[in-house]
N, C-alpha and C positions, 0 to 999 in steps of 0.2 A: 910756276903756279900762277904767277900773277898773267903773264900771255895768254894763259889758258883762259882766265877768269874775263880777262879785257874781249878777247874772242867769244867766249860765249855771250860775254855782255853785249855786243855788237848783232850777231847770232837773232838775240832775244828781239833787238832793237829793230833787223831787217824783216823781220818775220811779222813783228808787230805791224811796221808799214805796209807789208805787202800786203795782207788782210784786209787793214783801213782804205787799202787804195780797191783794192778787189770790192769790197762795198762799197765805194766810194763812185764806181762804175753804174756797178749794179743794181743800185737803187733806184735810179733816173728813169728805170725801164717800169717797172712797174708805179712808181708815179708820171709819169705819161699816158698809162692803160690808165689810171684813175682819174685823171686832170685831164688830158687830151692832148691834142696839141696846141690850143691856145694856153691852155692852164703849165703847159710844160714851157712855152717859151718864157710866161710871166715867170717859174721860176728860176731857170737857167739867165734870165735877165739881171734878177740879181742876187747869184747864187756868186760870183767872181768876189764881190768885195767880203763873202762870209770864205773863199778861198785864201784870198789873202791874210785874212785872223788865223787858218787854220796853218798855215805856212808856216808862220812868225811864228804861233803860239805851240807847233809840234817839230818846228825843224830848225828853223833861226834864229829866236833868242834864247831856248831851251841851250845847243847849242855851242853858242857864243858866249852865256855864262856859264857852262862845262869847262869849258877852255880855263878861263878866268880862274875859275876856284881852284880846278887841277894845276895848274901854273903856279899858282901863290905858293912862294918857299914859305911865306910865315899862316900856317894853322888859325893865329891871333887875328888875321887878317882877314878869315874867312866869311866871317858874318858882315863885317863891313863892306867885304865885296857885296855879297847879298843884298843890305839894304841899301846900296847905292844904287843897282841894278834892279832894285825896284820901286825907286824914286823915280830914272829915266823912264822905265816902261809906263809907268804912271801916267806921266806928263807927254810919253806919245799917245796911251791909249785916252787920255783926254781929250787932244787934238783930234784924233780918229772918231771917236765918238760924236765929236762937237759937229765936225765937218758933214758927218753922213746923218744925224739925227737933225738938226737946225738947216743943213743944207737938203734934204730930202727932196725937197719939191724942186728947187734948181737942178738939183742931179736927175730925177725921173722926168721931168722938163726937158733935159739934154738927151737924154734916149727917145726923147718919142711917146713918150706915155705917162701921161701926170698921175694917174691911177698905180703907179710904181711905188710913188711918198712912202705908203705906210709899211711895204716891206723891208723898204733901206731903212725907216726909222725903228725897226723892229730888230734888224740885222743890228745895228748901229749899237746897243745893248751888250752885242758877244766882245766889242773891245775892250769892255770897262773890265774885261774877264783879263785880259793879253797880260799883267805884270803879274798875278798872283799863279797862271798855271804856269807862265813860263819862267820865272824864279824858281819854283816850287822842281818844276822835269829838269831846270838847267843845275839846282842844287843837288841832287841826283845820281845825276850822269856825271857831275865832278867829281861826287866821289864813288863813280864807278859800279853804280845799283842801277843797275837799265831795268828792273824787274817794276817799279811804281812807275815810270814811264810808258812803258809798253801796254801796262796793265791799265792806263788811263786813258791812253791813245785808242784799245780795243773797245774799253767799255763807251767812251766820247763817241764813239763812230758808230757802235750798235746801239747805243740809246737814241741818239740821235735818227738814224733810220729807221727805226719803230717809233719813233714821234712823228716825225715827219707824213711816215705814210700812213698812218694811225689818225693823225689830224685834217691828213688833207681827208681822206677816205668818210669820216665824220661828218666833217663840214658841207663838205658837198652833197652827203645823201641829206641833211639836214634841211638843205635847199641854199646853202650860201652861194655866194659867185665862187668864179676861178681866180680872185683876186684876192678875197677874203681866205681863201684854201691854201693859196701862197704866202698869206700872212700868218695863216696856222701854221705855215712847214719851215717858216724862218723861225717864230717861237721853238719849233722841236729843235728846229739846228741849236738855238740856246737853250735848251733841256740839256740835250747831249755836253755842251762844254760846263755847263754845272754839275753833270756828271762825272766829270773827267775832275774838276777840280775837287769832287767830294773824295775821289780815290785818292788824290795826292794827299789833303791835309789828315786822311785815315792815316796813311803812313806816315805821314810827318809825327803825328802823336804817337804814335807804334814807338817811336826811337827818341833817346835824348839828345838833344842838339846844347853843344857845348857853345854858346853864347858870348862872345866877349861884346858886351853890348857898349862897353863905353871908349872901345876901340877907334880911331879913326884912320882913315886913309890920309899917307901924305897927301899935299896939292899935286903933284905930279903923277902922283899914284893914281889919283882921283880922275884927273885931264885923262890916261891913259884907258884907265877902265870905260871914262863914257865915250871916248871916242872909237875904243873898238868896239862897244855894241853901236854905235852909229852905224857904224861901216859895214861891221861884220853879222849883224844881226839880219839884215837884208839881202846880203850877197850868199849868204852859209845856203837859203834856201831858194835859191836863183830855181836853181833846178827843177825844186816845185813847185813853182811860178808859173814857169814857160806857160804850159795848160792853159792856167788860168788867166794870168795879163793877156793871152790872145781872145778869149772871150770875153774876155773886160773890154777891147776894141771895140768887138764885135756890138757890145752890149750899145756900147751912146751911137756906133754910128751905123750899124746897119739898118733897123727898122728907119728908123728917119728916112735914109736914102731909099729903101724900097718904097716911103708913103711919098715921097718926091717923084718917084718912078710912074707912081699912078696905080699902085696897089691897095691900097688905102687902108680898110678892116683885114684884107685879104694877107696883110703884112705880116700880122702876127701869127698866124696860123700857118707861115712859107719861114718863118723867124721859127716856128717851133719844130718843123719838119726838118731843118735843116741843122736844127740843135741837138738830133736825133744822132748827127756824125760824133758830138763828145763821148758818150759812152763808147762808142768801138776806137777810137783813137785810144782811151783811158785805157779799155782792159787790152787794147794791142801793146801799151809800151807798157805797162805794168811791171812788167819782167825784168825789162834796161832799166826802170828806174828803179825800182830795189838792189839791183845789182848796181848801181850808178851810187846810191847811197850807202853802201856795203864796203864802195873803192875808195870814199875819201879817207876813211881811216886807216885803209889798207896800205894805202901811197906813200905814206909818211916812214912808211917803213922803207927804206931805203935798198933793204937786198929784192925786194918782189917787184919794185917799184916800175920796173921797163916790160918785165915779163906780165905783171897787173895789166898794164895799160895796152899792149898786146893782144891781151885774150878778152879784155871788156868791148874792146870796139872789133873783136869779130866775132864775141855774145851777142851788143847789140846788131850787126850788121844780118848775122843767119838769123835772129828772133823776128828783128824788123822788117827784112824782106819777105820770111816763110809768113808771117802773121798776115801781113799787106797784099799780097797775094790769094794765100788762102781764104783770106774774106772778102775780097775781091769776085772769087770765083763762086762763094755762098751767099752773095750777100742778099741778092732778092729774097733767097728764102730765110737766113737772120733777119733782114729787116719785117717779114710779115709776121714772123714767129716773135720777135717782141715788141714790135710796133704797130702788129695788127694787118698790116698795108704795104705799098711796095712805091707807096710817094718818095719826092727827091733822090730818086733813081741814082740821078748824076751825079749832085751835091755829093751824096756818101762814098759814091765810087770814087771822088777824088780826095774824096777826108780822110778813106781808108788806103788810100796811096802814102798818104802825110806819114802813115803810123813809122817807116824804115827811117824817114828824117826824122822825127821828135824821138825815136830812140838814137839814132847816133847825138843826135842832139845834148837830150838828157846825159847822155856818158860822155861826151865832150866836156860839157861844162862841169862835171862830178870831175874830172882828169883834172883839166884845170884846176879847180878849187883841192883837188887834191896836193897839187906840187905847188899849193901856195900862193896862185895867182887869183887874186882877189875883182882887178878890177875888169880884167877881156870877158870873164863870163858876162859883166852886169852890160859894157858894153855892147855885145853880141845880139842880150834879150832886149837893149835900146833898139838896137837894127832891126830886130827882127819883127818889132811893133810899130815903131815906123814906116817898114814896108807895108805891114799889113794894114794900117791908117791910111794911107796913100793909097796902095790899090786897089780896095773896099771904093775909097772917094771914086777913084775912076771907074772899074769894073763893074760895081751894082748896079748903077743905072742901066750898063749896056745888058747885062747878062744874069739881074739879079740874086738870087742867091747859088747860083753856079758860079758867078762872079765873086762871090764870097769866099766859097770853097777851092776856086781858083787864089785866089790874094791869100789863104792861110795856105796852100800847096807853096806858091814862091818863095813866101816870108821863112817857112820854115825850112826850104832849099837854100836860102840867104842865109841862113841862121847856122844852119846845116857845114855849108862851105866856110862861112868865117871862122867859126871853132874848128874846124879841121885843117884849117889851116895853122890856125896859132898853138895847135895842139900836134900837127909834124913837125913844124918847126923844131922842138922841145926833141924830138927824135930822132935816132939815126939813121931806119928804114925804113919805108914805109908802110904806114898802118896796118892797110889791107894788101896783101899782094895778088897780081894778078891771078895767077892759080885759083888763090880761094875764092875770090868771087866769080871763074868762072865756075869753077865745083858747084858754089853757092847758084848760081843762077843756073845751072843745070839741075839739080835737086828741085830747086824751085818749078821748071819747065815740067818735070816728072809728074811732080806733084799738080800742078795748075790741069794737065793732061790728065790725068785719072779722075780728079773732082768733076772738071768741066765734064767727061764721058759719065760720070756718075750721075750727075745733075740728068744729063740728057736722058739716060739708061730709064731714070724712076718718073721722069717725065712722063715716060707713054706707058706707063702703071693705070690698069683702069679704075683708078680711086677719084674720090671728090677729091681736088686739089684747095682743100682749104686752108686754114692756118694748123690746125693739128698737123697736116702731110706734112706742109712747108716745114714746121717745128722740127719730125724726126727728122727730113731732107738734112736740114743744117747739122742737128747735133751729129746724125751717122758722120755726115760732110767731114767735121769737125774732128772725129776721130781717123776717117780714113785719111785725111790732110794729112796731118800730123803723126800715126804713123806712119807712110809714106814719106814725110820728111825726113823726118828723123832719121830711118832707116837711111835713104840715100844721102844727109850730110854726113853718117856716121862711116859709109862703105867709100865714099869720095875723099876721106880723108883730112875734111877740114878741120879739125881738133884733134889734138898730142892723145896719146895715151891716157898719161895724166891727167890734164884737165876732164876728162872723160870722165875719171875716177873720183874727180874732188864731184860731183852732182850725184842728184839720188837714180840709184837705178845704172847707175854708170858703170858697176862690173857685168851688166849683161849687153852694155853696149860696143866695150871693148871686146866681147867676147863674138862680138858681130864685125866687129871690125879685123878681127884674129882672123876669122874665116873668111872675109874676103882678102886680107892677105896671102893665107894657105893657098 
């Protein structure tokens, strides 16, 4: 009963992500149709330091103090865990606060645009939030109710998105700038996390919480609880970083180098076309990362634990190549169908190459942190920022923002190969086997063959080719990709029976796989 209850808790908790992440996408597009692309880079510029709150405050120290409370043999001790862990979070979200509200104008100083101030000082607000939700979701999940979690994480992300495009949409028919619109759409992102926290303290009053308020923690006990939220509060949500730390780069030193380059006003507007590549990276791994989030609990279970790790990275490997391809092949007509246009041609074609690394990626580091290893994931995402620091430095100038899209293509190959490597190690066969990748990369060829003739086919259609055409182009595109894929990874044999059968829709796939057997 209790397996049962832990699995659907889990269930509740990947479902919940996957949604938040799916909006999380998809929002960007239609605030870009309303901001433009200047108004869309001002807020992709500083939407990364409101990623990293959203990290900490729905993945990392929620968490980190789950672990904590679940762990405590003594009940007595449980509220003392609690108000220790939200004393630390306190005194970091102070620090966070202090840094991005007082330091505001040094930080949009460092990017390139001093007109930046008042959205990091607006952002800067959402940390004072980081100790009360993530106590609140991490007391919770200890005791095993993912259902106020979920339910705060859904409501945080849907309030949030209808403020957002709600205020920018406002502001600007109003006659504001696209800088003032972005300071409306930082306030909505903190609409949304006072949303979330309203849902948590509903439930907290819902239930009675048994108190020993004048409990203390030994000193040892004490040293141990703040050192693992040090540690572990950061590294729990590596995973759902990656994304973001790689636009945080992006953020201080690409415009700079493009106005260094001789681009000048023209920067921001090559900074926000090019910002256009996050949403199709997002909804391409969407998939590997829910499933990436779904395996750390899974690991610890020690009879799946080889077979888990198996079947996650030839999940992510078929999702991330069929995805990266297939939009590869659509991608002019996705890009004019939600972008309007069919600028930074190139930039996207290599962003959406990215999407097969940042998914093995994501399930690399979810493996790792699954069997326990805490510090090669954070390592990894050190490399992987590094590179992309450095060859940002080199590459913009020569090749501007193809140079960019180039240095996040390496970084995440970097990134890519390190955790692949520390992650066979830990194994005794190899991840992927030859077979299946060439299956996979056959299925793949099938599929790129039939889009690409399809694309060509509705081409010499004698319709206006405008953004409506382009729009069906993609979605039909999108359907016949995918089944197309599906159909040939399922008759190529790269997935067991079973695993067939654990997805939805999976007894009519083995039933396709039965017949190409017969």
């Amino acid at each position: 009963m209790e397996r049962k209850d832990w699995l659907r808790g889990a269930f509740i908790l990947t479902l919940a992500a996957l949604f938040t992440k799916i909006l999380s996408a998809f929002y960007r597009i239609p605030y870009q149709n309303i901001a433009g692309d200047v108004g869309f880079y001002i807020y992709q510029q500083v939407y990364p330091f409101y990623g990293i709150f959203l990290a900490l405050s729905t993945y990392g120290y929620p968490v980190a103090i789950s672990k904590l409370i679940a762990e405590s043999k003594q009940s007595t001790y449980e509220f003392a865990v609690v108000r220790l862990s939200f004393y630390f979070l306190s005194f970091i979200s102070m620090i966070m606060f202090s840094i991005l509200y007082f330091g505001a104008s040094l930080l949009a100083s460092m990017m390139g645009d001093d007109q930046l101030a008042s959205l990091i000082r607006a952002i800067s607000f959402a940390f004072l939030l980081l100790p009360f939700t993530s106590v609140l979701r991490g007391y919770f999940q200890g005791r095993e109710e993912m259902i106020p979690t979920a339910v705060s994480q859904v409501v945080e992300q849907f309030t949030r998105v209808v403020a957002i495009l709600f205020l920018s949409f406002l502001l600007l028919h109003r006659g504001f700038t696209v800088y003032e619109a972005g300071a409306g759409a930082m306030f909505g992102s903190l609409i949304g996390s006072f949303a979330a926290l309203f849902v948590l303290v509903a439930y907290m009053l819902r239930r009675r919480m048994n108190a020993y308020t004048g409990i203390q923690l030994p000193k040892q006990e004490k040293r141990k609880v703040l050192s693992f939220l040090a540690i572990h509060g950061v590294t729990i949500c590596l995973a759902n970083m990656v994304l973001v730390l790689m636009q945080l780069v992006d953020s201080f030193t690409l415009l700079p180098l493009l106005q260094q380059a001789g681009l000048h006003e023209l920067a921001k507007t090559a900074k926000g076309i090019y910002d256009r590549g996050q949403p199709f990276i997002q909804l391409g791994t969407v998939a590997a990362t829910s499933f990436s989030l779904a395996l750390v609990p899974m690991l610890s279970r020690k009879q799946t634990q080889r077979e888990g790790v198996y079947t996650a990275v030839r999940v992510a490997f078929v999702i991330g190549l069929g995805a990266a391809v297939g939009l590869v092949c659509i991608l002019k007509q996705a890009n004019i169908m939600l972008f309007k246009d069919h600028a930074g041609a190139i930039e996207l074609t290599i962003l959406s190459i990215c999407i097969l690394f940042t998914s093995l990626t994501l399930t690399f580091i979810a493996i790792l942190q699954g069997i326990g290893d805490v510090f090669r994931p954070l390592s990894i995402v050190c490399i992987g920022m590094v590179t992309k620091w450095v060859l940002n430095i080199c590459l913009v100038p020569l090749w501007h923002t193809v140079g960019a899209a180039v240095a996040t293509f390496i970084a995440y190959v970097v990134m890519c190969t390190s955790a692949l490597f520390y992650v066979q190690k830990q194994m005794s066969r190899p991840l992927l086997s030859f077979v299946t990748v060439i299956q996979t990369m056959q299925a793949t060829a099938v599929m790129a063959i039939i889009l690409i003739g399809y694309i060509m086919l509705t081409n010499e259609l004698p319709v206006h080719q405008g953004r409506l055409f382009s729009s069906l182009q993609a979605i039909v595109g999108v359907f016949i990709g995918a089944f197309v894929y599906i159909i040939m990874v399922v008759k190529k044999g790269v997935f067991a029976e079973k695993e067939l059968l654990a997805i939805p829709l999976g007894r009519y796939l083995t039933n396709i796989k039965q017949r190409k057997a017969g």
